[in-house]
Wavefront OBJ file of the C-alpha trace (Angstrom):
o trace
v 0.000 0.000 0.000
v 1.411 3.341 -0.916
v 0.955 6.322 0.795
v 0.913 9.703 -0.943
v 1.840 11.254 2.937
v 4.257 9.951 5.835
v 1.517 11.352 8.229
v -1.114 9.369 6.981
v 0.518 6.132 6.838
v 2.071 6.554 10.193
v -1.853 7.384 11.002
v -2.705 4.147 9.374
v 0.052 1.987 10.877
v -1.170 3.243 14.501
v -4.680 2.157 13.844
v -4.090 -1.202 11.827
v -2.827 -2.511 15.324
v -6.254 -2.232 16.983
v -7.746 -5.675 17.040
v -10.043 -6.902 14.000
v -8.275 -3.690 11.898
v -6.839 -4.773 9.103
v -4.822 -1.887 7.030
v -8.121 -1.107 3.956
v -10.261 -0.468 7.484
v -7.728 1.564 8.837
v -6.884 3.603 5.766
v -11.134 4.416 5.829
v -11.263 5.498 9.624
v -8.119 7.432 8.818
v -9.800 9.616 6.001
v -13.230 9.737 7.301
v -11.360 11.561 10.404
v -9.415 13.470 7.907
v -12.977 14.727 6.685
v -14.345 15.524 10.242
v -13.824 18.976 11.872
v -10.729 18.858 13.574
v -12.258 19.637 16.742
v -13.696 16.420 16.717
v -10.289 14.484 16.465
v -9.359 16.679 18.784
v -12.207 15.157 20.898
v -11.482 11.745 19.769
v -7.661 12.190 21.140
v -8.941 13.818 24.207
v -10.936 11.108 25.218
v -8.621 8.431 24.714
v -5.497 10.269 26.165
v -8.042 10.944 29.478
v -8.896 7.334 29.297
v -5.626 5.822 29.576
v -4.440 8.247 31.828
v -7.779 8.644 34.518
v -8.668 4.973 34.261
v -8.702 2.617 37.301
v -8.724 -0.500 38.333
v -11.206 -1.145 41.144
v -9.037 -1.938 44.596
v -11.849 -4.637 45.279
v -13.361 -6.208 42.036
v -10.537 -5.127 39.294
v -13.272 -3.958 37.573
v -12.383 -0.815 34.980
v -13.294 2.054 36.964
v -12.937 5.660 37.306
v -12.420 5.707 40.999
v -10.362 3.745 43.516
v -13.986 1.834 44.251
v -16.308 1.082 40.582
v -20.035 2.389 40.861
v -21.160 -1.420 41.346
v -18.800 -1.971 44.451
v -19.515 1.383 46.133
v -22.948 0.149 45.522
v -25.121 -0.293 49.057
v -28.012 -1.509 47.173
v -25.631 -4.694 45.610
v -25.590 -7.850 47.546
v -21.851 -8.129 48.661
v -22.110 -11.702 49.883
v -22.445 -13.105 46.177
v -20.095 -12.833 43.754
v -19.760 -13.490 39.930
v -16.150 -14.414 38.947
v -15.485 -13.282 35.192
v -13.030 -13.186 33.093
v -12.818 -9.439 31.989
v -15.108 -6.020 31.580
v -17.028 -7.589 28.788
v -17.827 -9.812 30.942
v -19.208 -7.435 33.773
v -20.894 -5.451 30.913
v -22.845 -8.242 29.615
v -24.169 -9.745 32.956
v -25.334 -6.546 33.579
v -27.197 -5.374 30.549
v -28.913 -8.740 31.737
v -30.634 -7.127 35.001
v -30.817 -10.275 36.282
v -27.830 -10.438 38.762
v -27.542 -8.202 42.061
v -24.710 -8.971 43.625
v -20.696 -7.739 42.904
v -18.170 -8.901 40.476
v -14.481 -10.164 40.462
v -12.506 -9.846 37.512
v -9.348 -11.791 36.774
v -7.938 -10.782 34.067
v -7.831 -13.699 32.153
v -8.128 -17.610 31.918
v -5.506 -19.941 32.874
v -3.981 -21.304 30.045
v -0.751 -23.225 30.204
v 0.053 -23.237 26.371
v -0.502 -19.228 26.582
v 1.835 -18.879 29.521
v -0.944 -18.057 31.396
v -1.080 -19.462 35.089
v -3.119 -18.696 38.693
v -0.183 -16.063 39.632
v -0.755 -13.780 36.387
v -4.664 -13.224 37.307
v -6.296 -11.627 40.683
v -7.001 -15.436 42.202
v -4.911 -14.898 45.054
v -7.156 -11.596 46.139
v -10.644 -13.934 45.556
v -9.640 -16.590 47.419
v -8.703 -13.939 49.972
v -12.445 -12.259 49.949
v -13.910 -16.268 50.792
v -11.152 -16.456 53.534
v -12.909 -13.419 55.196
v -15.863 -15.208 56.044
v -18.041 -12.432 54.239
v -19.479 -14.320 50.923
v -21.792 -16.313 51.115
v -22.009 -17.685 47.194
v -19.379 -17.822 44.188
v -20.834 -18.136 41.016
v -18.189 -19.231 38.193
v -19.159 -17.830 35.210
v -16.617 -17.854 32.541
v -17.013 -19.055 28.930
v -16.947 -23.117 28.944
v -13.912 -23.391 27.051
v -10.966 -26.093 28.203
v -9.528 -23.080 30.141
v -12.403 -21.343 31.520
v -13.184 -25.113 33.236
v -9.786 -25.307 34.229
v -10.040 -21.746 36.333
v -12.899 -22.831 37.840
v -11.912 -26.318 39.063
v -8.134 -24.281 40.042
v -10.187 -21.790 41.952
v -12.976 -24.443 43.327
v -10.199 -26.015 44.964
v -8.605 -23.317 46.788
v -11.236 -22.243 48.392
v -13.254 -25.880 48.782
v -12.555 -26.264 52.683
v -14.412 -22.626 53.199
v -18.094 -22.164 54.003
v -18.893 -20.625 50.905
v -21.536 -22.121 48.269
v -19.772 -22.319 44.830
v -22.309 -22.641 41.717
v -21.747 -21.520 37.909
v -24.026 -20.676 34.891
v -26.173 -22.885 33.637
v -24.890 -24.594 30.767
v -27.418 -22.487 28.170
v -24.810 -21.007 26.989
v -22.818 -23.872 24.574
v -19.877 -25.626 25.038
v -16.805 -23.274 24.011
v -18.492 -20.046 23.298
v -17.555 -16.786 24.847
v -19.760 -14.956 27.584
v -20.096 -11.529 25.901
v -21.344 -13.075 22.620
v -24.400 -14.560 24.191
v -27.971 -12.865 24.110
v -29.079 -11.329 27.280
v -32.061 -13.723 28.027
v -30.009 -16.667 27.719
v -26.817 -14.919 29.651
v -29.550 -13.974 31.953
v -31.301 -17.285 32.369
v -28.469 -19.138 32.802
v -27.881 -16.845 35.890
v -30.698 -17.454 37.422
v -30.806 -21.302 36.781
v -27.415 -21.912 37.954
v -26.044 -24.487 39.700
v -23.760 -26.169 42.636
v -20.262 -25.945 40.688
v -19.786 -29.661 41.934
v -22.706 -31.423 39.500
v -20.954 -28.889 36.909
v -18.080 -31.288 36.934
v -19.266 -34.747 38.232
v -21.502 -35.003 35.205
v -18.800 -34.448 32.895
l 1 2 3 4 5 6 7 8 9 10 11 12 13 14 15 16 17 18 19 20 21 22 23 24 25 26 27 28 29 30 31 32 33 34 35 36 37 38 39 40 41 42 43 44 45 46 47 48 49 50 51 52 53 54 55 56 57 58 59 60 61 62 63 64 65 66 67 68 69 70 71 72 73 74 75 76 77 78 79 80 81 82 83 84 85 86 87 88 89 90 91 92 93 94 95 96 97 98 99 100 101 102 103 104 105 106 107 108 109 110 111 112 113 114 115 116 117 118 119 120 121 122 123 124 125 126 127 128 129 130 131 132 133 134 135 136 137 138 139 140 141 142 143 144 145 146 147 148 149 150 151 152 153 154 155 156 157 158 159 160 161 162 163 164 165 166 167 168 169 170 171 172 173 174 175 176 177 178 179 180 181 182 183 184 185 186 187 188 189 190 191 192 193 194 195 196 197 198 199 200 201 202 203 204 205 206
């Protein structure tokens, strides 16, 4: 691809390595911006230079935030003793667009995944298992995706915390066998919240 202008490819380059943006998509959002205003580029890099600047992660759930606590921690109204372990925001954002769940979140950061390099010390386990140490939950639910890895968390996590008086449960299986959380519709993501089930029959069946 040629480039009549350093600027623009260098624009080009810098947006080709945003995920699912191949360099013809780039190219387009490049010189649709081109024919914006320029104030509103100028809004488009303000709000992404605030954004990775101001951002947080939430001290108790790891949740994106834009305080030390996230809105659904600081949250009085939330059931605290229940928590929903997923694997990232997307996660979060899709339970809740569901309405169906009213309790807090933990977010960690990933699956494990041996062939990834991805084990229990590079996500915020340590910091759940922790919160059920307390003595102040009552439930887990596990509900990431049912891949190989998601199953493997689970189990990893299930068995940390195992000898602690806490009820452990995960998402009914309406959502299939290896898809991803965020992709599902909101009445089965939120059905399978409310129909979920002791984490142990999730694995004795299998």
């Amino acid at each position: 691809m040629e480039f009549s202008s350093k600027l623009l490819e260098k624009a080009v380059q810098e947006m080709a390595q945003l995920p699912g943006i191949g360099k013809r998509t780039a190219l387009r959002l490049v010189l649709h911006l081109l024919k914006q205003p320029k104030e509103q580029t100028a809004f488009l890099s303000q709000a992404l230079t605030e954004m990775r600047e101001d951002v947080k992660s939430c001290q108790n759930c790891h949740n994106i935030s834009d305080a030390e606590v996230c809105e659904i921690c600081s949250n009085a109204k939330r059931d605290h003793e229940i928590i929903c372990v997923v694997e990232d925001i997307r996660d979060v954002m899709a339970i809740e667009n569901t309405r169906q769940f009213r309790g807090i979140y933990h977010v960690l950061g990933g699956k494990i995944s041996p062939i990834d390099g991805i084990g229990p010390s590079q996500l915020t386990i340590g910091s759940l298992v922790e919160k059920v140490k307390s003595g102040k939950i009552n439930e887990l639910i596990f509900a990431l995706s049912s891949t190989m890895e998601g199953d493997t968390t689970n189990f990893y996590i299930y068995r940390q915390i195992k000898d602690y008086p806490v009820i452990t449960s995960t998402i009914a299986r309406g959502i299939a066998v290896g898809d991803e959380l965020e992709y599902a519709d909101e009445v089965t993501l939120g059905r399978s919240i409310l129909q979920r089930i002791p984490f142990e029959n999730s694995f004795k069946n299998n």
